[in-house]
C-alpha positions in Angstrom: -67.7 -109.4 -175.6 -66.1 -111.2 -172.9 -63.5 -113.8 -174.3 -63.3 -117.2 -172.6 -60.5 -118.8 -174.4 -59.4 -121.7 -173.4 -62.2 -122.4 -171.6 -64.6 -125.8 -172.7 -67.9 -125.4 -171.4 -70.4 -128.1 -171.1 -74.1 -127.6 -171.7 -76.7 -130.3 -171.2 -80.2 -129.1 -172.6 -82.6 -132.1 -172.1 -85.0 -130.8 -174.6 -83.3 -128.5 -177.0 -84.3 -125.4 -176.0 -81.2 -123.3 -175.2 -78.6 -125.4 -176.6 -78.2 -123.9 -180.0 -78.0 -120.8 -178.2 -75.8 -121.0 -175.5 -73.9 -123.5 -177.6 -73.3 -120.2 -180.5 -72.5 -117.2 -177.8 -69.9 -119.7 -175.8 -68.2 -120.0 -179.3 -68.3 -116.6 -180.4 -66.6 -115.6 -177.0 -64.0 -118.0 -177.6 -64.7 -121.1 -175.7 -65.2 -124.7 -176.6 -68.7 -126.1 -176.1 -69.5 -129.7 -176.1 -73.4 -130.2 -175.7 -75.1 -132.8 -174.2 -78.9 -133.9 -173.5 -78.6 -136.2 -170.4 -76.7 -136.1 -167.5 -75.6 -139.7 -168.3 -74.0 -138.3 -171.3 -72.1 -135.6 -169.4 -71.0 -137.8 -167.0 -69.0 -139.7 -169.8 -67.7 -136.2 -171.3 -67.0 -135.3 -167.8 -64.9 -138.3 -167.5 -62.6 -138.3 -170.8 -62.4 -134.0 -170.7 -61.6 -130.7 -169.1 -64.3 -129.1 -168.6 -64.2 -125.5 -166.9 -68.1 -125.1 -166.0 -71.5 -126.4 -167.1 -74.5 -125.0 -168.1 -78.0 -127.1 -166.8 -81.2 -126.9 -166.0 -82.4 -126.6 -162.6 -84.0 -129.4 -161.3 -84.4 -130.9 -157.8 -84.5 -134.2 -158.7 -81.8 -136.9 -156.7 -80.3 -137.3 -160.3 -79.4 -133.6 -160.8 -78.5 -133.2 -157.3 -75.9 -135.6 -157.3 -74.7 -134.6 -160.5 -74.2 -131.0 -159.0 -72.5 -132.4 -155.8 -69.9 -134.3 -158.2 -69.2 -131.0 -159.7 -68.7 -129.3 -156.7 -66.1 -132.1 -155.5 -63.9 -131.6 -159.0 -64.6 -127.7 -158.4 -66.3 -127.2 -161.5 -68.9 -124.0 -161.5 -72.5 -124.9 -162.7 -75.2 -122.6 -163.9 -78.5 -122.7 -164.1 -80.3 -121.9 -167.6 -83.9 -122.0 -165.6 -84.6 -120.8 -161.9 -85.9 -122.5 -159.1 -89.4 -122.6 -158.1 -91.0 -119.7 -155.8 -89.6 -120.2 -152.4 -92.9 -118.5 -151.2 -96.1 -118.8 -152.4 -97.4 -115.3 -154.1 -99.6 -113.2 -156.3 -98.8 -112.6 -159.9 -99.4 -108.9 -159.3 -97.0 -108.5 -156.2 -93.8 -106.9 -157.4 -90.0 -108.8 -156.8 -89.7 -106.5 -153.8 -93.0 -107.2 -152.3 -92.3 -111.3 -152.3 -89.2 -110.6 -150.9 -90.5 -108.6 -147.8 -93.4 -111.1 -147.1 -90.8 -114.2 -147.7 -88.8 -112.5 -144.3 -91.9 -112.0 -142.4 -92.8 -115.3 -143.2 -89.3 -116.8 -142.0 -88.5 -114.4 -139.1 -91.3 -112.2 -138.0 -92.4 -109.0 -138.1 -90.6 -107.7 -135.4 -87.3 -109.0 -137.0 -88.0 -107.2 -140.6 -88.7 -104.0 -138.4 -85.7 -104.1 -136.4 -83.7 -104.1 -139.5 -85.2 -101.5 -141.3 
């Protein structure tokens, strides 16, 4: 396992789910892990710690987004513990590759897609 000593970790977990988790790996490699459920309440940790990166949700909300763009500015890494909705829309049965193929058609043409392949 990877060690991340010295490192403290923040994860916010809104509603639980990964906390206990995350919160037991990030130990077990080493690091400290302070965990949190609101972005309010990891502003205040933020403001009294170190903190080397934090683990969040993804969300797209103005909240989250500034929270993310205050992180950037003190050049702290976040990670997402969920992804972001489908860029494009699609059919359950398509595979990854397929998506990705129509998502470029989509955004730059067939002739485009063709010219690179």
């Amino acid at each position: 396992m990877t060690s991340l000593n010295d490192l403290s970790i923040l994860v916010i977990d809104p509603n639980g789910e990964a906390a206990f988790g995350l919160r037991q790996s990030f130990v077990a490699a080493g690091a400290k892990t302070h965990v949190v459920e609101s972005l309010a309440l990891a502003g205040k940790i933020l403001s009294v710690k170190t903190i080397d990166a934090v683990v969040l949700p993804y969300s797209q909300d103005s909240e989250t987004v500034e929270f993310c763009r205050e992180l950037s500015v003190r050049g702290i890494p976040s990670v997402f513990t969920s992804e972001p909705p489908a860029r494009y829309q699609t059919r359950r049965r398509m595979s990854d590759a397929i998506i990705a193929v129509k998502g470029l058609i989509a955004e730059h043409g067939l002739e485009t897609v063709q010219s690179i392949n």
